[in-house]
N, C-alpha and C positions, 0 to 999 in steps of 0.2 A: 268686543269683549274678550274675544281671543278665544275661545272655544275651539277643541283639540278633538275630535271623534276620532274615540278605541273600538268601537265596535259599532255596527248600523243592521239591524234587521228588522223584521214587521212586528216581532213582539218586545226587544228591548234595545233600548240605547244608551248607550254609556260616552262618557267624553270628561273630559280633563281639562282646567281653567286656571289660571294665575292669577293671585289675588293682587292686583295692582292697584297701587294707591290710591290712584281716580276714582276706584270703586269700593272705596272704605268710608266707613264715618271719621270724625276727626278722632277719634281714638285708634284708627288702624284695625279696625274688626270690620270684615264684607258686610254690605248696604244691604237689608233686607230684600229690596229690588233686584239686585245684580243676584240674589238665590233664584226669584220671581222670573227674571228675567231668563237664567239658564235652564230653570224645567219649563220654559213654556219651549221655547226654543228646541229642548229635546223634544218634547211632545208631541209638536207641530213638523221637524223632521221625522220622527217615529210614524204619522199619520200618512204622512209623504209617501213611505215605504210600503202601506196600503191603498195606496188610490189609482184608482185606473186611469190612463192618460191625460181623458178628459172631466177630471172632478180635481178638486179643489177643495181647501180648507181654512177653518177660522176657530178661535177659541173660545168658547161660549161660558165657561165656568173655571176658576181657578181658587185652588183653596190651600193656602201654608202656613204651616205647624214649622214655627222656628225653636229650634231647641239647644244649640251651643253654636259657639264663632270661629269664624276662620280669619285667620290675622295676614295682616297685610303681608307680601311677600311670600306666600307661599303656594302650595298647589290642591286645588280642591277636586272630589272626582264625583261626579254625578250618576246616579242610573237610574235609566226609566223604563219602569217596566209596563206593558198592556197589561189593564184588569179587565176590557172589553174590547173586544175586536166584533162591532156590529155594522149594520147597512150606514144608517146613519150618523153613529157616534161612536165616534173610540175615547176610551176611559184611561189616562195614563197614571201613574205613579214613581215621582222621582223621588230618591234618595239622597241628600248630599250630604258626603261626607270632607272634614276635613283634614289634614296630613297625616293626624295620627290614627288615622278612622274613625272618630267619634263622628257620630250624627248629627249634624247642622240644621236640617230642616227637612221637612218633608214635603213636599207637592203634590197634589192632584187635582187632575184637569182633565175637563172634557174638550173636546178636539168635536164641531160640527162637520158632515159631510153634507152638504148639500145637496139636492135632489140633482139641480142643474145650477150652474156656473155663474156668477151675475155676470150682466150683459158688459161690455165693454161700452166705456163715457167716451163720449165724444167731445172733440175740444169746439 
């Protein structure tokens, strides 16, 4: 997707994205997914940023408030912020806006930590 990270820490993440065609509807306004897709992506690096070596994570819950478009060819910027930094679950919330900064969508998602790691399959 092309995802650009400006900044990376445990309670927010920001990054920058190019609205290229492939991820436009046939009108040239970004895919509700490619929004979906870029805060999960924050959220699940932002968790990253909190997990001790050996834990690992997955996205249990995801919910977005679409509210104006970003047209194809340009550059949209994302931030997500921690509302929960807990044992088992962190709570993210992204922003995206697009070139003019108007607000595009809003994301929030829960990020699972699991207690322990699943097992690795065996072929």
């Amino acid at each position: 997707m092309g995802v650009r990270f400006v900044e990376l820490s445990a309670e927010r993440v920001v990054a920058k994205m190019a609205v290229h065609p492939d991820l436009c509807t046939a009108a040239g306004i970004l895919h509700g997914g490619a929004y979906m897709a870029l805060a999960d992506t924050l959220g699940a690096v932002g968790t990253v940023m909190n997990l001790a070596p050996d834990k690992c994570t997955t996205t249990t819950d995801s919910s977005t408030k679409f509210i104006a478009g970003a047209r194809e060819n340009t550059i949209i910027t994302a931030e997500c912020v921690a509302l929960h930094r807990g044992r088992t679950t962190i709570v993210w919330q992204s922003s995206i806006r697009n070139d003019k900064g108007k607000l595009c969508a809003v994301v929030t998602q829960t990020q699972l930590v699991p207690e322990s790691a699943p097992a690795a399959r065996s072929s």
